[in-house]
N, C-alpha and C positions, 0 to 999 in steps of 0.2 A: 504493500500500500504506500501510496505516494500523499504528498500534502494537496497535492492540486488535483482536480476532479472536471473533466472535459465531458457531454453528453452530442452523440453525434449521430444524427437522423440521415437514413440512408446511407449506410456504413457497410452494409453488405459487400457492394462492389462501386466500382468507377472512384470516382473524385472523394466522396464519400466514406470511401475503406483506406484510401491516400490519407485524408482528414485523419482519421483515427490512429494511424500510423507514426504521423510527424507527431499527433500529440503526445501517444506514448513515447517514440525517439526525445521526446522534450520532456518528460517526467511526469507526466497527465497519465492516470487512473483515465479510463473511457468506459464510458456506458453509451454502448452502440446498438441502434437501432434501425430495424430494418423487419418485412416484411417474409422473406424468403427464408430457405435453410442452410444456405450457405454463410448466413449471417455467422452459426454456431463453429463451421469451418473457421473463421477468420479467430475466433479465440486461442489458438493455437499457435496462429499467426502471428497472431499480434501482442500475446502476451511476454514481454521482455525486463528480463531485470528484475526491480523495485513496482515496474508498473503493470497495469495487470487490465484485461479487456472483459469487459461481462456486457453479453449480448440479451435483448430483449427482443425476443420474435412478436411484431404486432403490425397489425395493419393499420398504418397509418392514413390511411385514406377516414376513417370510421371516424366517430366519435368514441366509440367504446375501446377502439385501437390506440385512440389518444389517452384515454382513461387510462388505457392500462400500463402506458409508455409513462405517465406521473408519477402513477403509482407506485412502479417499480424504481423510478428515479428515486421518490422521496422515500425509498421502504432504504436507502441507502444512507438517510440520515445524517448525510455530510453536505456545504455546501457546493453551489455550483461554481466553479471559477470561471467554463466557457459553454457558452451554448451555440453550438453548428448544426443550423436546420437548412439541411440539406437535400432531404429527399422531395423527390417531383420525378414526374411521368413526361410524357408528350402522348397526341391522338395525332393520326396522319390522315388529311383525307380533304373532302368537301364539306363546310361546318355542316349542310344538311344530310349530308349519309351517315357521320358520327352517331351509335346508338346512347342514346342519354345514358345510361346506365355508364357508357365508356367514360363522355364527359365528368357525369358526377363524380365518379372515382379520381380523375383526375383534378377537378377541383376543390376534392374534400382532401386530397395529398397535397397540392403544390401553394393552395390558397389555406385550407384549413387547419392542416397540422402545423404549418407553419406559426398563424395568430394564434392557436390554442395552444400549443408550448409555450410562446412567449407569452401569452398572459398568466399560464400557472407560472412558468420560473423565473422570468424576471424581477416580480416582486421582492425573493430574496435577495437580489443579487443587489437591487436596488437600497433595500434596509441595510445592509453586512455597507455598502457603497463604495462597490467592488465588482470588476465583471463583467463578461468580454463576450457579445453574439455576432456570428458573422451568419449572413442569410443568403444564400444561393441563390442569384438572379440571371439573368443570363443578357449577353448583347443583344438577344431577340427583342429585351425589353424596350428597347429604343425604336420599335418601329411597328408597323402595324406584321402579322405574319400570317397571311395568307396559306391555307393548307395546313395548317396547325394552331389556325384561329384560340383557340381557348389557353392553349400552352404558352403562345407568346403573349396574349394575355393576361394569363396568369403570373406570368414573369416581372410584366410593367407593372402589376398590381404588386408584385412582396420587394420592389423597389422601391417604391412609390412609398409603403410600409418604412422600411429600412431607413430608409431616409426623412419619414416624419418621426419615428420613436428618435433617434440619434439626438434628433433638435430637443424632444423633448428631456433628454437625460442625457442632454451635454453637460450639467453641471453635477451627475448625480456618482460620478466616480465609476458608471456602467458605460461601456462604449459600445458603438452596433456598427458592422462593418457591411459593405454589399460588396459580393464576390459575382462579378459577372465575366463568367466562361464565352468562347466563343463553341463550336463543332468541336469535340473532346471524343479521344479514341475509348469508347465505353458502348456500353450494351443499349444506352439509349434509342439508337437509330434502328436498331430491333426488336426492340420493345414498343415503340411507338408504332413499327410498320410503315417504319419511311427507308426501306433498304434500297427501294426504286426511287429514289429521287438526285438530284443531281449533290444536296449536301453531303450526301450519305458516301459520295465517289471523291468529295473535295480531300485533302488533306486537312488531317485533323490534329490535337491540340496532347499530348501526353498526359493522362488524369494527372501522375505524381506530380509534373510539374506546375498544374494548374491548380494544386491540394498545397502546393510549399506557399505559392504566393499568396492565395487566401489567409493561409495562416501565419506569413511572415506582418501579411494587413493589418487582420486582424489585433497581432502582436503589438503589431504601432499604433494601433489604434486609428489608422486611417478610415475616412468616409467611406471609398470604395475602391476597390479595384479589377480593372478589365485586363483577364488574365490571358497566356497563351502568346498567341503571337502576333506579330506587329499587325495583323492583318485586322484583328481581330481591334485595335486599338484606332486602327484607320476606321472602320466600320460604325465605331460608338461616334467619335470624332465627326466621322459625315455627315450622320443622322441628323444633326444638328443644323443641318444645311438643307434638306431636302425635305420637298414637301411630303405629307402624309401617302399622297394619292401614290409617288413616286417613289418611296420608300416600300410600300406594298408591293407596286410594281416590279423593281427589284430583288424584293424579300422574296412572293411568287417563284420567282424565275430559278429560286434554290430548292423550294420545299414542293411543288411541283411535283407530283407525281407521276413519273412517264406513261403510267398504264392509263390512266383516266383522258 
């Protein structure tokens, strides 16, 4: 057991299992969360030294999945020093052939678990006035994303999030960081059912090294960061410049589906 105590959502695999990695490489205890059963493979993995990984199998899409992700947090009875909510989905397709069932899953993971962890755990972090959240967003959040409507969506919404909490508890000794990835070589793009699409053939983004710089952020307490490569840095950068209609327009022409 270590003095410091990390909790990291979607820790199974990609950026997420990266996250739980550097924290323990850094002397972080983790409580990692994840939905699958590979989650329990990675205690093995991941436990080194002094610090040690305990995995909580829940579905985080649910409410009763978040329940039990608290619970098991607070049955640990130690405070939190970092919270990295990180898990999120994507859906591929035309927002109207998506079956709601698919969407609500995805915005009860990428939209929901996200505000419901940090309204149970940041209060302590905020009392102790101490305490470090970094929130997975993505560069998709800068633009509108055609073909994955609700995901990129969802993205600009826990931005959006990120960056109003920070203001609110820039004085309170809690810091909230946004990690915005660009295409990351992860399971994402097959999970989503975007293997036909032209992102899915671009070159993409190493998780580990887009898991150091979240957390090197984090560490500093930076507002945010657009991780990966400079490409990815060009693309937030533009957004800024171009209009909505035209932003879509190009965002389309990536997530596009060749079969449709």
């Amino acid at each position: 057991m270590t003095d410091q105590l990390a909790v990291v959502t979607g820790a199974s695999t990609g950026i997420g299992y990266h996250l739980a990695r550097i924290f323990i490489e850094n002397g972080f205890d983790v409580i990692g969360c994840a939905d699958d059963d590979r989650l329990h493979d990675a205690t093995a993995e991941l436990t080194r030294g002094s610090a040690s990984f305990h995995a909580v199998q829940a579905d985080l899409s649910t409410s009763a999945g978040i329940e039990q992700a608290i619970s098991a947090v607070n049955a640990f009875r130690r405070p939190v020093d970092a919270l990295a909510l990180n898990a999120g989905i994507g859906n591929s397709g035309a927002f109207i052939d998506i079956p709601w069932e698919d969407e609500r899953r995805l915005l009860g993971l990428n939209i929901g678990s996200t505000v419901h962890l940090a309204k149970a755990l940041l209060p302590a972090m905020v009392a102790r006035g101490q305490g470090r959240l970094l929130i997975t967003s993505s560069v998709a959040a800068h633009m509108p994303g055609p073909y994955y409507a609700t995901y990129a969506a969802s993205k600009s919404f826990v931005l959006s999030f990120a960056e109003a909490i920070r203001h609110e508890l820039v004085a309170s000794g809690v810091t909230v960081t946004a990690l915005l990835p660009g295409p990351t070589d992860t399971e994402f793009f097959d999970r989503a059912d975007m293997a036909d699409t032209p992102v899915a053939d671009a070159s993409k983004d190493d998780p580990a090294d887009v898991a150091r710089e979240g957390f090197h952020a984090l560490m500093a307490g930076k507002d945010s960061v657009v991780a990966g490569s400079f490409k990815n840095k060009l693309q937030a950068a533009g957004a800024r410049l171009l209009s909505e209609p035209r932003k879509a327009q190009l965002h389309a022409g990536m997530t596009e589906p060749r079969n449709d």
